[in-house]
N, C-alpha and C positions, 0 to 999 in steps of 0.2 A: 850700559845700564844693568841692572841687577836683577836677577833672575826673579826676587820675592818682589819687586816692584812690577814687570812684566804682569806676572800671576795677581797681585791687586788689582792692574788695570783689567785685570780678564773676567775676575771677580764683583770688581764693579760695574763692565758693562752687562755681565749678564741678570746681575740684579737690578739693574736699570730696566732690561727687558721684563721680566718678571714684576715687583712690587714697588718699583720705582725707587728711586735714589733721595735722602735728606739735603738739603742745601748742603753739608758740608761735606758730604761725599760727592756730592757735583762738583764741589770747589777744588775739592782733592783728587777729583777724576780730571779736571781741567789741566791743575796743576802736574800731574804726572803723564798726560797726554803729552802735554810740554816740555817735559824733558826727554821722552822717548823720542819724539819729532827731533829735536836738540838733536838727540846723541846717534840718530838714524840718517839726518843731513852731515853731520861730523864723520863720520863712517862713511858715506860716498863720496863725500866729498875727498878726502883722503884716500880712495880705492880711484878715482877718475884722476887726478895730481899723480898717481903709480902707472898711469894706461902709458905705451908710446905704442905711435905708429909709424909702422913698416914699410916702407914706399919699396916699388918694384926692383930699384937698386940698391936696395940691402938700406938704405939710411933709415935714420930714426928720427923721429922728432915728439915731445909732447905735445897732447890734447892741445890745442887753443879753448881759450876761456871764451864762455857766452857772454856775451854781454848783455845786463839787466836793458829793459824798455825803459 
């Protein structure tokens, strides 16, 4: 995600705090909440898919996946 979007989402929570936010900066605060969530699960999720574990005799293996409830 892009640094000038980061800094919007900073900028609209803190005027949220202060003098309140218009519908469509809520909307656009929602919206880009949503795509840092997006690209913050894409990012671990691709960092945990790079992990292996090291068992006491030298082998390797990948993570096993969770499985959803």
């Amino acid at each position: 995600m892009e640094q000038n979007k980061i800094d919007r989402i900073n900028a609209l929570a803190k005027k949220a705090k202060g003098e309140g936010l218009t519908p469509e900066e809520e909307k656009e605060r929602a919206e880009l909440r949503a795509e840092y969530i997006a690209a913050f699960r894409s990012s671990l999720r691709s960092q945990l898919e790079n992990v292996r574990i090291v068992e006491v005799d030298g082998s390797e293996h990948k993570l096993p996946r969770k499985k959803n409830k």
